[in-house]
Structures are given as C-alpha cells and as structure tokens.
N, C-alpha and C positions, 0 to 999 in steps of 0.2 A: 559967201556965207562964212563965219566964223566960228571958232573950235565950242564956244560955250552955246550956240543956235542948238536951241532946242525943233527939233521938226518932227511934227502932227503925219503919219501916212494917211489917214483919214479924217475927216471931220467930226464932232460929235455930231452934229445932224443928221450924219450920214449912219451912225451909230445908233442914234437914236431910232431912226426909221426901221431898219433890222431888225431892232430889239421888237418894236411895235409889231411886226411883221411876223417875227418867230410866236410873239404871243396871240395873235390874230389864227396863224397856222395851230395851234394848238387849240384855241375856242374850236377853229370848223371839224377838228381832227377829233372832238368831245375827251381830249383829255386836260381840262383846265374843273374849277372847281369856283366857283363862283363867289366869294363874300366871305367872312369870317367865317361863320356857323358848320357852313360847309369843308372850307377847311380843315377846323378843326375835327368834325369827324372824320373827315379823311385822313388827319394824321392819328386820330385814337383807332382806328382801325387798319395803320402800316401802307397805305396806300397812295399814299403822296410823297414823289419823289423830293419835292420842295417846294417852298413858300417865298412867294413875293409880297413885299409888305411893305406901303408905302411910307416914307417916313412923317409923311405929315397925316397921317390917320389920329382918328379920336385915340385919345388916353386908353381910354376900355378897350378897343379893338386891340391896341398894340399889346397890350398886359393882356389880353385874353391869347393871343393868338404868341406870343414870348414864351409863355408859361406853358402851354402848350406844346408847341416844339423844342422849349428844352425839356419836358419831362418825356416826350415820346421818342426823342435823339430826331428828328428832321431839322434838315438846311432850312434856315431861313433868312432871304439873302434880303435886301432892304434897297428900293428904290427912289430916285428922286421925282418919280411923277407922282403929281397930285393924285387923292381917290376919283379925282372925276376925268382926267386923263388916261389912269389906269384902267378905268371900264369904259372908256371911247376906244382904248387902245382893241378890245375885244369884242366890241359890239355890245356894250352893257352901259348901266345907268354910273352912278356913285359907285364905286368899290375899293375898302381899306385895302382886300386882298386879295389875292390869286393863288390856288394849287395846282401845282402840276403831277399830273398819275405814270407820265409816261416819260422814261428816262432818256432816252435821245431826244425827241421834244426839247427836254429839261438842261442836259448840254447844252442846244441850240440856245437856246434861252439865255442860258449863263453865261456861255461866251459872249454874245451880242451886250451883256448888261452892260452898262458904262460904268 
C-alpha cells in the first residue's frame, strides 16, 4: 500500500444498514414522527430532537419543512435515501421526512448518517 492509498475502515453498505437500523430502532421505540405535517408540529411545539430530510423530496415538503426548522432553531440534517427508501427504512409507505423526540436515539442516528 502506498503513502497517497486512501483506506475505507468500513463500507458504506455497512453504514448504510446501521443507519436504517438506528431508524427502524426508533419507529419500534415510538419516538420517530412520521411525514412532514407531523414534523413540523413537532418542531412548533420544541419537541423534536431533529429532522431527517430526504434530499430528493418534493419542492413543497423541503420549503415547508427548511422554513420550519430554521425559524424553530431544530437540526435538520439531509439524507440520500429516496422518500420511498426512507419509509421502508421504518416500516412506512412514501416519506419526505422523519422526526426524531428522543436524543440518544437521535445521536445514534446521526452518527450512523453517512
């Protein structure tokens, strides 16, 4: 191996599954928040640790759910799974977004992100 070898300790697959895993743990654990709507009251009401947003959501969701958490001060961290990935990832149908209520959960979570 050579000085400029870049070396992966993990795979992103392996990463990926995790991630899906820590968010799965949180659906069964009832602190996730299902869809925009719900989100966003979760954050108008200080209650949501953070938001997962996927980056290819509709135009509306993202502008609904941006404006949102930057006017309420919530994390909202942005991922590469599709909405219909994102809600396989938890046992759900389509979903732009995810909340999470509970803050070690929510670490899990974050770390795992890729």
């Amino acid at each position: 191996m050579q000085e400029n070898d870049i070396v992966f300790t993990e795979s992103t697959e392996s990463r990926i599954k995790r991630f899906k895993f820590a968010l799965s743990l949180a659906r069964r654990a009832g602190k996730t928040l299902c869809g925009t709507p719900l989100a966003c009251d979760a954050m108008r009401a200080g209650e949501a640790v953070f938001v997962l947003l996927s980056k290819t959501a509709s135009e509306n969701s993202k502008k609904r759910v941006v404006n949102c958490a930057s006017h309420y001060n919530t994390k909202l961290l942005y991922t590469e799974l599709t909405p219909t990935e994102l809600g396989a990832a938890i046992g759900k149908g389509s979903l732009a977004c995810v909340g999470i209520t509970d803050k070690n959960l929510a670490f899990n979570i974050e770390r795992n992100l890729y």
